[in-house]
C-alpha positions as CSV (number, residue, x, y, z in Angstrom):
1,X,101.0,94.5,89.6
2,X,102.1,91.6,92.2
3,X,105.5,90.1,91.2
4,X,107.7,87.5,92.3
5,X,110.5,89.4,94.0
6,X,110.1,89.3,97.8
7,X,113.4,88.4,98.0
8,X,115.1,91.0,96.5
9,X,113.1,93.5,98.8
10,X,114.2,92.3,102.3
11,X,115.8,94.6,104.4
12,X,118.8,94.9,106.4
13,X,117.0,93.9,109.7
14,X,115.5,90.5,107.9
15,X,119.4,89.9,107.0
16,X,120.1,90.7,110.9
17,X,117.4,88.4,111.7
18,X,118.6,86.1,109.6
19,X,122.3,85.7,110.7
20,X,121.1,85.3,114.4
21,X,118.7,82.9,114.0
22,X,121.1,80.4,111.8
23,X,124.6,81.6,114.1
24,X,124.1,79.7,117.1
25,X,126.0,76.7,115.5
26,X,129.3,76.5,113.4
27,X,126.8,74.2,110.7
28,X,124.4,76.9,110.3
29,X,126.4,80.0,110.5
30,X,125.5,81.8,108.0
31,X,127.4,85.3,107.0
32,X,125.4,88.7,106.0
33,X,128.1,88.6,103.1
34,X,126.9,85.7,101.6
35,X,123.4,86.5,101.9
36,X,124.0,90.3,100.0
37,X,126.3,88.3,97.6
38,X,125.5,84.9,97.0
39,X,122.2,84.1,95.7
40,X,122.0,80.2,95.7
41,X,123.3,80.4,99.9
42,X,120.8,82.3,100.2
43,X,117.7,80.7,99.0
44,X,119.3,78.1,101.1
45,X,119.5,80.0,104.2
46,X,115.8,80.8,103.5
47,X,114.9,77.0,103.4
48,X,116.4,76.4,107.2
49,X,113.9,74.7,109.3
50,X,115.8,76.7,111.8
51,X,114.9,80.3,110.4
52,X,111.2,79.4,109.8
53,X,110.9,78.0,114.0
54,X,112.6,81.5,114.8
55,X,110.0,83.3,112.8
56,X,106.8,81.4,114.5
57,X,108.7,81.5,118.2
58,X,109.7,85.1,117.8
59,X,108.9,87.6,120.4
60,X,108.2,91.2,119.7
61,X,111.4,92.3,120.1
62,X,111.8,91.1,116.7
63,X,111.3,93.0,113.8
64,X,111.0,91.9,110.3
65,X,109.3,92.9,107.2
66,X,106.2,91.3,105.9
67,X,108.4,90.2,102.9
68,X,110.7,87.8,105.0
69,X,107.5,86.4,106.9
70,X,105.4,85.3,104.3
71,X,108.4,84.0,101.8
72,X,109.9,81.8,104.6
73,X,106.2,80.4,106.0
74,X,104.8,80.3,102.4
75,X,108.1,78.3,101.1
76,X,107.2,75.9,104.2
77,X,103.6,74.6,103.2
78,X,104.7,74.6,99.3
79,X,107.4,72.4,100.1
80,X,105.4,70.0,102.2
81,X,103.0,70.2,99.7
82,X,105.7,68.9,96.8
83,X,105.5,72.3,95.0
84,X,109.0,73.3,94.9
85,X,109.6,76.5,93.6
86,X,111.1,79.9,94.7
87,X,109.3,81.9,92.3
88,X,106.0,80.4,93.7
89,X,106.7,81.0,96.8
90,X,108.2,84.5,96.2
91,X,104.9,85.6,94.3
92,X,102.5,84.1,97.2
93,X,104.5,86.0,99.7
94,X,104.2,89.2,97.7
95,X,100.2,88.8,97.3
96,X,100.2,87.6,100.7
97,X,102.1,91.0,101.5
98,X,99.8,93.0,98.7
99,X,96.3,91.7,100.5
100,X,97.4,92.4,103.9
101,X,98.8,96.4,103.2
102,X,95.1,96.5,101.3
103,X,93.0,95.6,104.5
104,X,94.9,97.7,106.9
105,X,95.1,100.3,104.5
106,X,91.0,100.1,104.5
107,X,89.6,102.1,107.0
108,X,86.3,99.8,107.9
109,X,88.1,96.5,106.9
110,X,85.7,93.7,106.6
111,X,84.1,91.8,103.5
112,X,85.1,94.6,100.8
113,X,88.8,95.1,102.1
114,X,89.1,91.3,101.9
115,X,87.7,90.7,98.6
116,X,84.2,89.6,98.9
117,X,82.9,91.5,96.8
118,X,85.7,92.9,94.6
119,X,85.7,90.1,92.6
120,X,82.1,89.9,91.1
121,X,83.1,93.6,90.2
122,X,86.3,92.5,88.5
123,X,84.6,89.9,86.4
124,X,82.1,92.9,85.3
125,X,84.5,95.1,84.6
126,X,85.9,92.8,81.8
127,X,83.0,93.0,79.8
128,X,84.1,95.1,77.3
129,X,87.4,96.3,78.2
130,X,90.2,96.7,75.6
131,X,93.5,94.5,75.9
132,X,95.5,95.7,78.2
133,X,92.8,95.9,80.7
134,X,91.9,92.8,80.2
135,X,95.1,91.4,81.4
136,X,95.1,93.5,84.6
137,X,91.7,92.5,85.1
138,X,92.0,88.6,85.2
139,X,95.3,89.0,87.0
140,X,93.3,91.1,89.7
141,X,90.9,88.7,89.8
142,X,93.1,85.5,90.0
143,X,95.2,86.8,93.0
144,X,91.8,87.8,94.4
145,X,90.7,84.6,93.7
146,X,93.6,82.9,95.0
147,X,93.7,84.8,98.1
148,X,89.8,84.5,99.1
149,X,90.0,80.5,98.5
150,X,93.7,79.7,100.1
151,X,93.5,81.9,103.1
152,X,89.7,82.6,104.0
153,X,88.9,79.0,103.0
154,X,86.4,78.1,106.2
155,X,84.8,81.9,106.0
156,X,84.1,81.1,101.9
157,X,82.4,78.0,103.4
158,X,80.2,79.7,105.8
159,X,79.5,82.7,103.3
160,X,78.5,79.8,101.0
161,X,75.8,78.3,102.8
162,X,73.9,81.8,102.6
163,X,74.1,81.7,99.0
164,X,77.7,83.7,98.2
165,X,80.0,81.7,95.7
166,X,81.4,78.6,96.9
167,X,85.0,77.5,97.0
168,X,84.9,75.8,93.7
169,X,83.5,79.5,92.4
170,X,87.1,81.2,93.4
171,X,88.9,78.0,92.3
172,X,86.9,78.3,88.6
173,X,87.8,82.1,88.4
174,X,91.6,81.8,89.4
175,X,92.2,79.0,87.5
176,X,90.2,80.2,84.5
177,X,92.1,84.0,85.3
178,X,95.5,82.7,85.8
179,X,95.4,80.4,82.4
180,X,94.2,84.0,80.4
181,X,96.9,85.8,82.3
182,X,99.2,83.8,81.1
183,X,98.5,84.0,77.3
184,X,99.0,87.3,77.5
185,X,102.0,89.5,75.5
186,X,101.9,91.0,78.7
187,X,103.0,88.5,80.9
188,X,105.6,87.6,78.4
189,X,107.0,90.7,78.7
190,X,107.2,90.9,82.3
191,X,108.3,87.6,82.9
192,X,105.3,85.6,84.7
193,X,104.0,83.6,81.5
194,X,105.5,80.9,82.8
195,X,104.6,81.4,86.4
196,X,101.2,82.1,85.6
197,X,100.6,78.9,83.3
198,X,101.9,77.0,86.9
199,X,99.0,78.7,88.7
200,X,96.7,78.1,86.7
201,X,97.6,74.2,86.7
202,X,97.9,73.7,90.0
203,X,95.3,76.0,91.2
204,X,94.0,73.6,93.5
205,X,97.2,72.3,95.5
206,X,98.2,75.6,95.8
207,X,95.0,76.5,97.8
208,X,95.3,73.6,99.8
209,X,98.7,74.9,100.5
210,X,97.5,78.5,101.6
211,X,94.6,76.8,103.6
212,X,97.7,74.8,105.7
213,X,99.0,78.2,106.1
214,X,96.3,79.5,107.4
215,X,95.5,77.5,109.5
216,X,98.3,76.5,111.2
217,X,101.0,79.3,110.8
218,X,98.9,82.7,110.5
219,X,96.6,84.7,112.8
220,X,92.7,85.4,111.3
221,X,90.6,87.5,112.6
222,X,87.3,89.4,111.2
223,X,89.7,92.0,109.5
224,X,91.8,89.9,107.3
225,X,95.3,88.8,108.6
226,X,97.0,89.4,111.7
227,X,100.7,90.0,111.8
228,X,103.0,89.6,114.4
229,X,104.1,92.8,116.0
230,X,107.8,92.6,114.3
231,X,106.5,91.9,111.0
232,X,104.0,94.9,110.9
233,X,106.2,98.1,111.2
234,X,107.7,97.9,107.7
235,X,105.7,96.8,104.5
């Protein structure tokens, strides 16, 4: 199960990174003892314009974790798209993370490592399954879902004019997935009712957002997403 909890996972080279990219002046000095200890400095910290230019201008003698890479871009677009929420952005980042581990972790890559398929076999699985399947089920699917229409956006396009599902297809299934998720004791339990019920809502915005990320701030290719070379070591 994906949670919202990127933050708590960084390590103690994204805190390195971190405190050099925001100590070159006294106003954005920024101490690793506040980041271990002070929560509210530093979700601050994390919203730095500065931080998020030193991530996309970084060379490869920079090493960072997935986690810090995807929180601090993925904060970014949600922000400029009026979504302003940590826990958002912390759960994007982690199924950002999630998807990216599953493709390199496929040894062809290609259309079933990035979800092309998957997904019509998620929506079959459900058909009969008891309770708690269920609820893994749609929340498979709605990350899926979520994943296939915010970062492969223009590749759903093309598939679509062959006859594959069109965006509004993925955007049906997540919203639909996300909303069922959400009603869930399940989810109650855990903590993402509330976070799922946002999802659901604004399903589409949220794409848009991930489309703005992809195309602007991450590297595509036919595999699935590229990382940088400091952001691939550790994941």
């Amino acid at each position: 199960m994906i949670q919202a909890n990127c933050r708590d996972r960084f390590t103690a080279e994204d805190f390195q990174f971190v405190t050099q990219a925001l100590g070159t002046t006294p106003e954005t000095r920024v101490s690793l003892v506040e980041l271990l200890t002070d929560v509210a400095a530093r979700d601050l910290v994390l919203d730095h314009d500065r931080l998020a230019d030193a991530i996309l201008s970084g060379t490869g003698q920079l090493r960072i974790s997935p986690r810090l890479y995807f929180y601090v871009l993925t904060r970014r677009v949600l922000r400029q798209a009026d979504l302003d929420d940590r826990a958002l952005a912390d759960y994007l980042a982690s199924l950002l993370e999630h998807f990216t581990r599953r493709v390199r972790l496929s040894a062809s890559g290609g259309a079933a490592a990035r979800g092309e398929t998957y997904l019509s076999d998620l929506l079959i699985a459900l058909r009969g399954a008891d309770s708690t399947r269920t609820y893994l089920l749609r929340t498979e699917a709605a990350n899926t879902a979520l994943f296939q229409a915010g970062i492969f956006h223009e590749a759903v396009l093309h598939r679509a004019k062959r006859g594959a599902p069109d965006p509004w297809f993925y955007e049906e299934v997540g919203r639909a997935s996300f909303q069922a998720a959400a009603g869930h004791p399940a989810a109650r339990r855990s903590g993402l009712a509330e976070l799922f019920a946002l999802l659901a809502e604004e399903f589409r915005r949220i794409r848009r957002a991930l489309n703005d990320l992809a195309d602007r701030l991450l590297n595509l290719d036919d595999g699935g997403l590229v990382l940088p070379h400091q952001a691939r070591g550790e994941s």
